[in-house]
MDAnalysis code that builds the backbone (N, CA, C; Angstrom):
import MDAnalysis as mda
import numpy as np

u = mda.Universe.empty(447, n_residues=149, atom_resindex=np.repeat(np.arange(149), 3), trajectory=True)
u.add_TopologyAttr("name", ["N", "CA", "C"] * 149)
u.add_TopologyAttr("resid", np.arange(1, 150))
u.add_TopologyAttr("resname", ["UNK", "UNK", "UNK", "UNK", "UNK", "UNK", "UNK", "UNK", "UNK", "UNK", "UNK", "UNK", "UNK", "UNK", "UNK", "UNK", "UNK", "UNK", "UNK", "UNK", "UNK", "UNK", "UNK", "UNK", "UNK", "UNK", "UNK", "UNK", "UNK", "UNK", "UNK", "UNK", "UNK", "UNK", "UNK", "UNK", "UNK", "UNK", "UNK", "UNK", "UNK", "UNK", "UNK", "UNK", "UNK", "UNK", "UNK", "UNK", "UNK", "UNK", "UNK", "UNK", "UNK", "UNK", "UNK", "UNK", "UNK", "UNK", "UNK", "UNK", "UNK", "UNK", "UNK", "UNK", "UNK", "UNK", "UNK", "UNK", "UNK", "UNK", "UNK", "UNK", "UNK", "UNK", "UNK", "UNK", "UNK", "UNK", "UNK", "UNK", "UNK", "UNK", "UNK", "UNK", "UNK", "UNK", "UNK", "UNK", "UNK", "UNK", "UNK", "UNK", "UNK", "UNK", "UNK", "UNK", "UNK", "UNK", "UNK", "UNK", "UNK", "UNK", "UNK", "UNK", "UNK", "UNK", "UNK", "UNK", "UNK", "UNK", "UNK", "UNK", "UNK", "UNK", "UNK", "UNK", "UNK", "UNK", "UNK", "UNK", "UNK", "UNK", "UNK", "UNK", "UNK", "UNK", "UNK", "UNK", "UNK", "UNK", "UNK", "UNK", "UNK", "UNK", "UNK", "UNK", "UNK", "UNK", "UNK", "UNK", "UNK", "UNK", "UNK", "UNK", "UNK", "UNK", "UNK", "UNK", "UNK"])
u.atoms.positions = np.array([
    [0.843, -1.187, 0.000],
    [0.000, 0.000, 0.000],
    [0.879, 1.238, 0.000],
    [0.636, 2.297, -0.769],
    [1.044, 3.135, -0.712],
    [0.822, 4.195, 0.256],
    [1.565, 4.410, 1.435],
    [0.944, 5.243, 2.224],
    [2.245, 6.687, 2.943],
    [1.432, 7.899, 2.490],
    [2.256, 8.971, 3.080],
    [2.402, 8.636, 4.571],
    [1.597, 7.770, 5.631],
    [1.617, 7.911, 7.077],
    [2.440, 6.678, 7.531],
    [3.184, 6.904, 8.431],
    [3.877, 5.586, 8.716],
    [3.011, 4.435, 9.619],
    [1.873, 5.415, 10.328],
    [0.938, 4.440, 10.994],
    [0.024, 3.835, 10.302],
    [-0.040, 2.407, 10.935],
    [-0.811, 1.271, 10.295],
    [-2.016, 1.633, 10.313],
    [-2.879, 1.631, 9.706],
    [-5.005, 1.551, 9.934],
    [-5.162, 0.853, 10.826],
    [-5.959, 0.969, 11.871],
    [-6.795, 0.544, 13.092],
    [-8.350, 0.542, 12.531],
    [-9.251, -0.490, 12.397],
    [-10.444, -0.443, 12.473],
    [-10.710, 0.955, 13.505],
    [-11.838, 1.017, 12.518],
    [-12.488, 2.233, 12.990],
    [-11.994, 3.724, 12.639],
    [-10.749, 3.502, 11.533],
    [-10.073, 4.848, 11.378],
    [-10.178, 5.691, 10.444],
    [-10.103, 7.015, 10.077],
    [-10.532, 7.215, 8.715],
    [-9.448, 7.438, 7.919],
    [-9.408, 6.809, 6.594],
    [-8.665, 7.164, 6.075],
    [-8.760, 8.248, 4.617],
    [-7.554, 8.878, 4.685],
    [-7.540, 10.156, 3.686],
    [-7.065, 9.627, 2.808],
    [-7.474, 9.716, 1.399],
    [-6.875, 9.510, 0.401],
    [-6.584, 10.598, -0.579],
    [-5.436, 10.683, -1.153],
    [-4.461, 12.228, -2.267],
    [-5.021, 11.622, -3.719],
    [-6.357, 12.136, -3.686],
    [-6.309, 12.790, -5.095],
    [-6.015, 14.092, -5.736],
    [-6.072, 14.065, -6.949],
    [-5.708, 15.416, -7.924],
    [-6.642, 16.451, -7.572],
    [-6.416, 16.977, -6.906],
    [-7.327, 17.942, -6.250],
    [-8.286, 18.231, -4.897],
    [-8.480, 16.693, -4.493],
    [-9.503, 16.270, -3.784],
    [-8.640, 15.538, -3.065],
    [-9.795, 15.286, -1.783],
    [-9.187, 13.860, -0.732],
    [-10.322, 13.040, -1.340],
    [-10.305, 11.601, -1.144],
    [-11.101, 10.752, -0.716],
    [-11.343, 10.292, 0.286],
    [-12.472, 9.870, 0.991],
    [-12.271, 9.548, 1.878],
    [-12.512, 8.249, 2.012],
    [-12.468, 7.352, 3.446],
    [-13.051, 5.721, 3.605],
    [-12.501, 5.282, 4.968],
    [-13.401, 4.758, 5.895],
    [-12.994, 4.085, 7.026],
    [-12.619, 2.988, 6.871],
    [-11.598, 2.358, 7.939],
    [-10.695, 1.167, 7.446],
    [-11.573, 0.219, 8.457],
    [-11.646, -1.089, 7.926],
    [-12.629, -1.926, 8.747],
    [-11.887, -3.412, 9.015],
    [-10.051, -3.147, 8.765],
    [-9.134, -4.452, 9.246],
    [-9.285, -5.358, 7.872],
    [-8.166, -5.912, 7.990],
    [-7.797, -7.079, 6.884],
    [-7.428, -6.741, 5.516],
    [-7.286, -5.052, 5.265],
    [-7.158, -4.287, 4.146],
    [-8.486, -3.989, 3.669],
    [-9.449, -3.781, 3.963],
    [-10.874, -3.233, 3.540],
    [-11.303, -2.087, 4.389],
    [-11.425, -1.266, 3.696],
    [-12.481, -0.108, 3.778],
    [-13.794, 0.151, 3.448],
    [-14.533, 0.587, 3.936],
    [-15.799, 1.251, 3.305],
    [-16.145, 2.545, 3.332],
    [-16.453, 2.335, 1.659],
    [-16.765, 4.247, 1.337],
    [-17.738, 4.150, 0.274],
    [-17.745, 5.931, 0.510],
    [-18.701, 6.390, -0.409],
    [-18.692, 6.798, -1.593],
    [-19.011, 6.099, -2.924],
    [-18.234, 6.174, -4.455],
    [-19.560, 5.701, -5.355],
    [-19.422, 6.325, -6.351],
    [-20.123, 6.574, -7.554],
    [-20.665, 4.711, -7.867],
    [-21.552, 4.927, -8.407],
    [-22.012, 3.749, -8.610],
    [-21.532, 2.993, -9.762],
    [-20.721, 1.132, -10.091],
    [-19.668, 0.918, -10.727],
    [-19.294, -0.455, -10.431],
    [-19.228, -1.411, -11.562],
    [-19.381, -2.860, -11.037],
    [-17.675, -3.302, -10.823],
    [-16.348, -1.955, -11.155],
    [-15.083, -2.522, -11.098],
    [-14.897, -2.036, -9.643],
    [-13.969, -2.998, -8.944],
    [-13.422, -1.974, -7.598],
    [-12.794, -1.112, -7.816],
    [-12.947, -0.063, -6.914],
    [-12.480, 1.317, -7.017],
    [-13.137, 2.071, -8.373],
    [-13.904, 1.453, -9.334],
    [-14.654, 2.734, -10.190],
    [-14.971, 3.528, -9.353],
    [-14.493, 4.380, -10.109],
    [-15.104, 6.245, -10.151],
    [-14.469, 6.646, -8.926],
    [-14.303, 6.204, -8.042],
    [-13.816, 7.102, -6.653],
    [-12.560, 8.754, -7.092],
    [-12.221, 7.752, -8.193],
    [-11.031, 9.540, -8.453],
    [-11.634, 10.138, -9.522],
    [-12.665, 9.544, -10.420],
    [-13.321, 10.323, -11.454],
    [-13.821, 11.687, -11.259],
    [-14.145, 12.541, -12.105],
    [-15.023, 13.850, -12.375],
    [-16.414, 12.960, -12.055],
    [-16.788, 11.754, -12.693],
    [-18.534, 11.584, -12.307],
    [-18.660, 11.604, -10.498],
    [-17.148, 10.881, -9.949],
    [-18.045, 11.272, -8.554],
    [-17.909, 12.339, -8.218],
    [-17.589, 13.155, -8.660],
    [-18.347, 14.841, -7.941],
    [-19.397, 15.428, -8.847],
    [-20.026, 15.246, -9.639],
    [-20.735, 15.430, -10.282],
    [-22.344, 14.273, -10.461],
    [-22.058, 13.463, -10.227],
    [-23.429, 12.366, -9.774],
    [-23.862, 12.600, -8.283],
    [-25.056, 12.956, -8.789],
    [-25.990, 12.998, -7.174],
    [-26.400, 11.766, -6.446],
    [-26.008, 10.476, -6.756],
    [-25.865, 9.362, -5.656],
    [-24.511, 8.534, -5.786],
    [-24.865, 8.220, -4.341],
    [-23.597, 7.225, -4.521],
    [-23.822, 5.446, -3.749],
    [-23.119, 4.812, -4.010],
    [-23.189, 3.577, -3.147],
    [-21.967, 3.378, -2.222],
    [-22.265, 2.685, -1.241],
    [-21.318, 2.674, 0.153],
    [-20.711, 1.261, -0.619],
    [-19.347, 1.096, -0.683],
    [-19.132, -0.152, -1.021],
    [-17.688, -0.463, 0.128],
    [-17.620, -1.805, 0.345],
    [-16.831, -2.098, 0.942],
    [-15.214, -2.857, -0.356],
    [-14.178, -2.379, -0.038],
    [-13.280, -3.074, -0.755],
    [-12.018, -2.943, -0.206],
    [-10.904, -3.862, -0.814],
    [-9.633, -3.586, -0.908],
    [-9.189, -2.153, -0.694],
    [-8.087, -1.572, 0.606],
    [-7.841, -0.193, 0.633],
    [-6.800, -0.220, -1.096],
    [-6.217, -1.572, -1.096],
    [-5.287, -0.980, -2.520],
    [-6.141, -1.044, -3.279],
    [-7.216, -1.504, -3.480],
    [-7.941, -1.218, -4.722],
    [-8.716, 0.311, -5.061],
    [-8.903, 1.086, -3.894],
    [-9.574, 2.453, -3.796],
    [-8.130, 3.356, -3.742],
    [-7.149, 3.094, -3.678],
    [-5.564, 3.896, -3.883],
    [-5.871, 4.150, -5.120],
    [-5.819, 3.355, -5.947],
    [-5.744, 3.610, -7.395],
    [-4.351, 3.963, -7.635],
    [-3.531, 3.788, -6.690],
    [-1.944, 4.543, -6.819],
    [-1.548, 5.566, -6.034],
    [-2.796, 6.102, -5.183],
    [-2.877, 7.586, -4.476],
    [-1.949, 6.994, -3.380],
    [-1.171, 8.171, -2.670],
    [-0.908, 8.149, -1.290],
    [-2.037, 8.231, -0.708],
    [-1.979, 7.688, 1.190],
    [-2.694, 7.757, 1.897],
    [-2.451, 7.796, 3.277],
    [-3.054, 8.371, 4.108],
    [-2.835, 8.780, 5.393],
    [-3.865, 8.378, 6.356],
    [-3.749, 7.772, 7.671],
    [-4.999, 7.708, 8.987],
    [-4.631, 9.309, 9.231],
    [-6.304, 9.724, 9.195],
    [-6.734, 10.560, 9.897],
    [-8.059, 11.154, 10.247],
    [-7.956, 10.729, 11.500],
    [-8.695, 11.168, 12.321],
    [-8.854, 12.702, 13.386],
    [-8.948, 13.547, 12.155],
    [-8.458, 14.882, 12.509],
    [-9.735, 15.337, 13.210],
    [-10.669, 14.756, 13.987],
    [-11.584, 15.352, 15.158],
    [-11.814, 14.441, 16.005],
    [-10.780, 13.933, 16.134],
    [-10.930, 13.118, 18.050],
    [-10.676, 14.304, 18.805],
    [-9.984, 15.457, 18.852],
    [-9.939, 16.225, 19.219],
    [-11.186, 17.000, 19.813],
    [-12.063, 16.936, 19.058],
    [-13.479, 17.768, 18.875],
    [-14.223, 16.825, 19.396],
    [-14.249, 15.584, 18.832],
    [-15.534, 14.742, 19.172],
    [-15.579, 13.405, 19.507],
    [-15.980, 12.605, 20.640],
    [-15.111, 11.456, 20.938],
    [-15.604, 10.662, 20.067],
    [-15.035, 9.806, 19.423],
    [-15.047, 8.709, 18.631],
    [-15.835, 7.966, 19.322],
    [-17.114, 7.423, 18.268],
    [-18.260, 6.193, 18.207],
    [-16.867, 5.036, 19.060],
    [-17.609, 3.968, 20.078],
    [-16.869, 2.788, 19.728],
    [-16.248, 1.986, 18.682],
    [-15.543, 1.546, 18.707],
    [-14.885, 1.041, 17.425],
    [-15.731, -0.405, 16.967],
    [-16.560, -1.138, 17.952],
    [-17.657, -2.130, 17.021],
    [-18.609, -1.829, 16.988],
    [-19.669, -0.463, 17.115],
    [-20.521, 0.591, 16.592],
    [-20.033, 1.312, 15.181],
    [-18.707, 1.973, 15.585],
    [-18.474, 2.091, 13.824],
    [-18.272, 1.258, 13.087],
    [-17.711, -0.016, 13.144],
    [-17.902, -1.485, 12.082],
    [-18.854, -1.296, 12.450],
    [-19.979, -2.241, 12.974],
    [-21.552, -2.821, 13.066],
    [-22.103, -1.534, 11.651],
    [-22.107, -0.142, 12.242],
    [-22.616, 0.687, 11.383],
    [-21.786, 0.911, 10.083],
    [-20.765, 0.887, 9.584],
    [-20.815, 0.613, 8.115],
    [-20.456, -0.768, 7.334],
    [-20.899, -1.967, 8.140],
    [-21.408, -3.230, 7.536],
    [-23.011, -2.823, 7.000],
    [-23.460, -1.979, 7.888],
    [-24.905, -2.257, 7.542],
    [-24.996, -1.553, 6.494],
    [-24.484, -0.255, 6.166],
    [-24.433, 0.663, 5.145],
    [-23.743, -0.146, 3.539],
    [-22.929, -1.182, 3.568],
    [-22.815, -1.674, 2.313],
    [-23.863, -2.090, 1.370],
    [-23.378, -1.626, -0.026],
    [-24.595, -2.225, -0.483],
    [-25.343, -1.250, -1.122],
    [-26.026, 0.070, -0.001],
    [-27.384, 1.062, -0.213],
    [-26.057, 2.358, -1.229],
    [-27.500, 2.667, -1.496],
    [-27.489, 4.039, -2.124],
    [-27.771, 4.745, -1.645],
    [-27.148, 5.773, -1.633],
    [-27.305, 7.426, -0.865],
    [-27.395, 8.370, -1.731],
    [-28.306, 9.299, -1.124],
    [-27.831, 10.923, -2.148],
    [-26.586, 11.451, -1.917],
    [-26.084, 12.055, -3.067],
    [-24.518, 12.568, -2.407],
    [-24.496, 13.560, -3.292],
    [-23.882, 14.729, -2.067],
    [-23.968, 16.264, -2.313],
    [-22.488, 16.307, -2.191],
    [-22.047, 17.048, -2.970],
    [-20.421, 17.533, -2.694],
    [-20.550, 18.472, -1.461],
    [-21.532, 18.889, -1.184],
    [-21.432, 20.176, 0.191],
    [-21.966, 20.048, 1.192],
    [-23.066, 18.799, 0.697],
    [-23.186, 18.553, 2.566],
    [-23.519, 16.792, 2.764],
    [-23.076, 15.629, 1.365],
    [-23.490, 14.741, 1.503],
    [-22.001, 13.427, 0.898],
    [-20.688, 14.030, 1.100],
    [-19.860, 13.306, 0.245],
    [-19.042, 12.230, 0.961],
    [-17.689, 12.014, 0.195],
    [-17.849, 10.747, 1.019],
    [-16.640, 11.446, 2.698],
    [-16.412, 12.697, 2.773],
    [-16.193, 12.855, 3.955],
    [-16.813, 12.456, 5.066],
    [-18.038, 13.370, 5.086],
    [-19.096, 13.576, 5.403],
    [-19.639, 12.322, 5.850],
    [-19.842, 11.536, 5.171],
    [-20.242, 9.935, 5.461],
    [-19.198, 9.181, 6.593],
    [-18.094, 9.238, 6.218],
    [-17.000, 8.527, 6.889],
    [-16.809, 9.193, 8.245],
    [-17.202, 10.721, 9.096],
    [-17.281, 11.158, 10.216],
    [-18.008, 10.759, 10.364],
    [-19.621, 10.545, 9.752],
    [-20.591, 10.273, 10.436],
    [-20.559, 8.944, 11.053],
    [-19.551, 8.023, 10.859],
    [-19.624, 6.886, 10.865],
    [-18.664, 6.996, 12.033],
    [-17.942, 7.683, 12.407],
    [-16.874, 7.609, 13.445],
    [-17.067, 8.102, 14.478],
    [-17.828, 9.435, 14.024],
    [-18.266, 10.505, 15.629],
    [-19.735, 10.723, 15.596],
    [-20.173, 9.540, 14.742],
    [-21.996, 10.317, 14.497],
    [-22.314, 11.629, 14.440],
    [-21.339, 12.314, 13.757],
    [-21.859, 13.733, 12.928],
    [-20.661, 14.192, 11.605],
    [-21.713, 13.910, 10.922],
    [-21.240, 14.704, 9.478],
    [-20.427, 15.948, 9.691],
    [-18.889, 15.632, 8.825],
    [-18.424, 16.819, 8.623],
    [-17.343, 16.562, 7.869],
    [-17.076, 17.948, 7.172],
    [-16.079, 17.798, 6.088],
    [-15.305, 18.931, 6.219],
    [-14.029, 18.903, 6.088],
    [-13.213, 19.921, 6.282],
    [-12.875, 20.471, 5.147],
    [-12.543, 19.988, 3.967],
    [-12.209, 20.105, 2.857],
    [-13.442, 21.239, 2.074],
    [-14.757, 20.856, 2.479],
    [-15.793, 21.878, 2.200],
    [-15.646, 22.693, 3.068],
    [-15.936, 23.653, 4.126],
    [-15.491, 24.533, 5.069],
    [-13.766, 25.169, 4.641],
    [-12.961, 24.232, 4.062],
    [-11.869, 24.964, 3.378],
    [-12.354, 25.952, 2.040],
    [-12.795, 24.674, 1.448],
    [-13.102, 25.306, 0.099],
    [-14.066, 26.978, 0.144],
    [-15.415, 26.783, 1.169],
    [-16.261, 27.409, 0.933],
    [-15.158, 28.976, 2.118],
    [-14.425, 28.853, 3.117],
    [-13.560, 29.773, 3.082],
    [-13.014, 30.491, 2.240],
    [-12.181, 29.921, 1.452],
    [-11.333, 30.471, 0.294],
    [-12.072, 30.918, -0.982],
    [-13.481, 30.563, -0.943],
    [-14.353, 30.729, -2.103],
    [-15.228, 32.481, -1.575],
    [-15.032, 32.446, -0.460],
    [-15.405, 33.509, 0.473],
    [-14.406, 34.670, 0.560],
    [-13.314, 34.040, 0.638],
    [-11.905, 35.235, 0.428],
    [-11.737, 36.141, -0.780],
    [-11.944, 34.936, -1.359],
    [-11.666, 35.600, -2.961],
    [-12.735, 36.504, -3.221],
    [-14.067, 35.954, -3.076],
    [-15.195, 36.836, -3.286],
    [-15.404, 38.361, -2.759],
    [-14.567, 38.317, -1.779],
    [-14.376, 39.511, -1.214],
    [-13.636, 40.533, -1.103],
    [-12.467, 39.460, -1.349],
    [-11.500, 40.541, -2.350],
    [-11.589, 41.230, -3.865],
    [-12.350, 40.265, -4.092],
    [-13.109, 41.545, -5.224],
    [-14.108, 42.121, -5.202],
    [-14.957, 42.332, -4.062],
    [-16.324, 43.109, -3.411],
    [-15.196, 44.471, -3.452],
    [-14.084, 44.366, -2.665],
    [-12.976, 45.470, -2.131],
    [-12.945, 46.283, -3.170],
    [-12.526, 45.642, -4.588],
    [-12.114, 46.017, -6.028],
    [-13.132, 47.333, -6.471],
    [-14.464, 47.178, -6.401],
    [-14.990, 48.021, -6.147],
    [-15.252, 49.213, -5.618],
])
């Protein structure tokens, strides 16, 4: 596996994945499998780094191979809000995304992606940092040219 972090995955952890622009996300559930949230697709790992998954409004939770959702990407554990929020038990977050394989979800890049999914699964509340980045800097800029004016 290709991984920027030197620490191993622990069930229950989330992991970040380096795409071209984007993270992916997916909780690690032991034995090299994750489950995440990715475009709907009968190969493992379809679409997870594609343009359709940010652009298709559902997705399916699938469980697979973490090297098969790399696609080649680096990857990192992180769990960047234990800080904030104590982490679900660790056989509450398995139990809860065993049950989630399989279904289809709506998926919003801004309030329904596969971040978003993968906290909810860890601290039982949705959240994405990467949106709150984005919609910052989308806010900066906007305002620096309100100034221009």
């Amino acid at each position: 596996m290709a991984s920027s972090d030197p620490a191993e995955p622990e069930r229950g952890d989330l992991i970040e994945i380096f795409r071209k622009g984007y993270s992916h996300w997916a909780i690690y559930m032991g034995d090299g499998y994750v489950v995440h949230l990715a475009p709907p697709g009968q190969k493992p790992g379809a679409g997870s780094s594609s343009l359709f998954s940010i652009l298709s409004n559902t997705g399916v939770v699938k469980k697979e191979l973490l090297t098969d959702v790399l696609e080649g990407c680096k990857y990192r554990v992180n769990n960047y809000l234990d800080d904030k929020y104590k982490p679900r038990p660790m056989n509450r977050i398995i139990s809860s995304a065993k049950a989630m394989i399989g279904k289809e979800l709506k998926y919003s890049l801004t309030s329904g992606n596969c971040e978003h999914f993968v906290t909810d699964l860890r601290y039982h509340k949705p959240h994405s940092l990467q949106v709150e980045n984005f919609m910052m800097g989308a806010g900066s800029v906007l305002e620096k040219k309100l100034w221009r004016f």
